[in-house]
C-alpha positions in Angstrom: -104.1 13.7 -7.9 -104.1 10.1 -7.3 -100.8 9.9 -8.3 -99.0 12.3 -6.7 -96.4 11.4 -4.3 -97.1 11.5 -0.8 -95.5 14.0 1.2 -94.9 14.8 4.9 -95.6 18.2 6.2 -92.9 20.2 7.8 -95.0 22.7 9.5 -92.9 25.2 11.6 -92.3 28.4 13.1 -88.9 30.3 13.5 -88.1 33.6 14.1 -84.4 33.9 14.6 -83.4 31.2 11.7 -82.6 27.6 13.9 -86.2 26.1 14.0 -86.0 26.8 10.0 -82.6 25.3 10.0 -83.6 22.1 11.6 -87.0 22.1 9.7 -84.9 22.1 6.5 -82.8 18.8 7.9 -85.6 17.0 9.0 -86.6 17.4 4.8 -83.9 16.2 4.0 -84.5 13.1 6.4 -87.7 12.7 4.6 -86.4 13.0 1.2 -83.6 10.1 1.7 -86.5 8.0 1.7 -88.1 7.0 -1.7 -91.5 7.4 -2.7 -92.2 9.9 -0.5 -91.4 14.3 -0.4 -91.1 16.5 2.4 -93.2 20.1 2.0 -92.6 22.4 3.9 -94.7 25.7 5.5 -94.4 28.0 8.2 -97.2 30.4 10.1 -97.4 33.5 10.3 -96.7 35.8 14.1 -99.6 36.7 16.0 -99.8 40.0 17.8 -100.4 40.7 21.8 -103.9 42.6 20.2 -104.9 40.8 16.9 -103.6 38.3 14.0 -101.1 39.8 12.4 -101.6 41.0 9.0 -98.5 40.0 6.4 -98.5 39.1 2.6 -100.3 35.9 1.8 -96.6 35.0 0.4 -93.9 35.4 2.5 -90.3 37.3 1.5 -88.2 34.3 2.1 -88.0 31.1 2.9 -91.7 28.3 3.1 -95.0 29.3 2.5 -97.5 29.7 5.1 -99.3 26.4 5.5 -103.4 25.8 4.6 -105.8 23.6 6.2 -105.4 21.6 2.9 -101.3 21.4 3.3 -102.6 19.5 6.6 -105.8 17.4 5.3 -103.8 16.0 2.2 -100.3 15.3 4.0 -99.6 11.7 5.0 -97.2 13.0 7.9 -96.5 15.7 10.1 -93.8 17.6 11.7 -94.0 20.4 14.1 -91.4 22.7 14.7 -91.3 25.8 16.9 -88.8 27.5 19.1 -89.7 27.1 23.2 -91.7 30.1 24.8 -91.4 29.4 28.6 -91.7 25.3 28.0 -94.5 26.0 25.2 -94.9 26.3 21.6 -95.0 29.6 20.6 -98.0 31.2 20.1 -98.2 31.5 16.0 -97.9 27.9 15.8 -100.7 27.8 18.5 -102.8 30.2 16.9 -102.5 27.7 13.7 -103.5 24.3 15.4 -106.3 25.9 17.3 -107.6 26.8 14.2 -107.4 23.4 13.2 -111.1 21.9 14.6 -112.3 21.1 10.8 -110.2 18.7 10.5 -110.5 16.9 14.2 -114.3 16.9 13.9 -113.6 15.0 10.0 -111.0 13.0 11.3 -108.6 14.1 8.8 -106.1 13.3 11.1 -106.4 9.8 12.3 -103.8 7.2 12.1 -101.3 9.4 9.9 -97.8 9.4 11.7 -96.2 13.0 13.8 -93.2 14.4 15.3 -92.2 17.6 16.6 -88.8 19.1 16.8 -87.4 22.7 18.5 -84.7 25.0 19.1 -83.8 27.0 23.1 -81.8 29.5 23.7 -80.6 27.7 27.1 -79.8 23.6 27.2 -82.2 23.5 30.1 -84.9 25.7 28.2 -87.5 23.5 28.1 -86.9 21.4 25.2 -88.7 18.2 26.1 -92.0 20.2 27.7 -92.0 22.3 24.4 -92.1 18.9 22.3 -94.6 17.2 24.9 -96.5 20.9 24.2 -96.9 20.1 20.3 -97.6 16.3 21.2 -100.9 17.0 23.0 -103.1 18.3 19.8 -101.8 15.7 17.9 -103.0 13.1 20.0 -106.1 14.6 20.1 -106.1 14.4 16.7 -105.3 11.1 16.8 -102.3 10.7 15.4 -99.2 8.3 15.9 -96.2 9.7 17.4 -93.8 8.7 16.4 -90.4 10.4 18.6 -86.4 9.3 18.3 -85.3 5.8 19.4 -82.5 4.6 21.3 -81.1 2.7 18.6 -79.6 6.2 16.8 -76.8 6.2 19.3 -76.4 10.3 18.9 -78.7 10.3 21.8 -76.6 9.1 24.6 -73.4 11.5 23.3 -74.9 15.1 22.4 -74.2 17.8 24.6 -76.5 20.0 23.4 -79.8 19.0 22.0 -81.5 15.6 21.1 -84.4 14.0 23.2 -85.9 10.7 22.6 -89.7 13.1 22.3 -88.0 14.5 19.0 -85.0 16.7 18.0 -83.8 19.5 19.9 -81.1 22.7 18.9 -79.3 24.1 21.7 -79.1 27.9 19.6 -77.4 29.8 22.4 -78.5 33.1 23.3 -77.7 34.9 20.8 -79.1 32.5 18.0 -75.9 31.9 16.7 -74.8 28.4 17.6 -74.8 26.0 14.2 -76.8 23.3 14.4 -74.0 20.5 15.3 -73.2 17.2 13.8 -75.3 15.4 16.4 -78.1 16.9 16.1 -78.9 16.9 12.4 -77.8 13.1 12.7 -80.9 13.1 14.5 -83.3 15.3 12.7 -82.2 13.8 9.7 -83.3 10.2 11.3 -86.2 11.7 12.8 -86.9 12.4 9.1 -86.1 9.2 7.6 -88.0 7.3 10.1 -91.6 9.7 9.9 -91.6 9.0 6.0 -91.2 5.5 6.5 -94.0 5.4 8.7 -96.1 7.6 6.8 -95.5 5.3 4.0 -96.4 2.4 6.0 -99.4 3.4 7.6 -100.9 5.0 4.0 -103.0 1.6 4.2 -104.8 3.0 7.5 -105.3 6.6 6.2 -107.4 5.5 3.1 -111.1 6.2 4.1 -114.5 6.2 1.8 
């Protein structure tokens, strides 16, 4: 086990098909960077009355993510689409569940992003990524979110904040994802595996 690569865990949500989208460019991100992998999961949806039951394997597309997808991962990315400026809830539901690992520390010093998808350019893409920053500080985790220096920042017109990447889907879900923004997930994703990578030195604990 020792020798496996190191991988960074692309942990989202998406019901409609964008947050997947971008989750899948933000991999490749990761992946241009050698020595490292990208792995990505998804949650399953919760219901207004109870957790939802589904196969343990989805039809399509990731896996759903473990606590052990989490432990063992030297980085993390969140993705979800915004509810009302928020997370939605099955990504939630998963991260509250998450207290084994903040009591053990699991967490500490390993690198994080977050990344999401509205159906309106003013639909709360930047409170939806400060949303997903809060556990992960409490986790204690680096942040790590877009710099200035990818210039893709000061010309997109429809999603791209220095707190991570953003997709401007439309309402409909039907917008592609445009050249701009995957220039930026895809750097988001470059830059958390060359953190992660960097910061393995910090994560190694008796």
């Amino acid at each position: 086990m020792r020798d496996a690569l190191p991988y960074v865990l692309i942990l989202y949500y998406s019901r409609y098909g964008a947050t997947r989208t971008m989750a899948e460019q933000l991999a490749a991100g990761v992946e241009s960077c050698p020595g490292i992998e990208a792995r990505l999961r998804t949650v399953p949806p919760v219901s207004p009355t109870c957790e939802a039951v589904d196969p343990e394997i989805p039809a399509e597309g990731a896996v759903y993510a473990s606590l052990d997808d989490l432990r063992h991962c030297a980085g993390l990315a969140l993705g979800s689409p915004t509810r009302f400026g928020n997370m939605a809830a099955p990504l939630k539901h998963f991260v509250d569940g998450t207290s084994e690992l903040w009591l053990g520390g699991a967490l500490i010093d390993k690198p994080a992003t977050a990344f999401t998808s509205t159906a309106s350019l003013h639909g709360g893409q930047e409170t939806t990524l400060l949303s997903m920053l809060l556990p992960l500080l409490h986790h204690g985790m680096v942040y790590a979110g877009i710099p200035y220096s990818e210039t893709a920042l000061m010309t997109t017109a429809g999603g791209g904040t220095p707190y991570g990447a953003s997709h401007l889907a439309g309402q409909r879900s039907d917008r592609v994802v445009t050249d701009e923004e995957r220039q930026l997930i895809r750097a988001q994703g470059l830059r958390l595996a060359r953190l992660a990578l960097s910061l393995r030195h910090l994560q190694e604990r008796s």
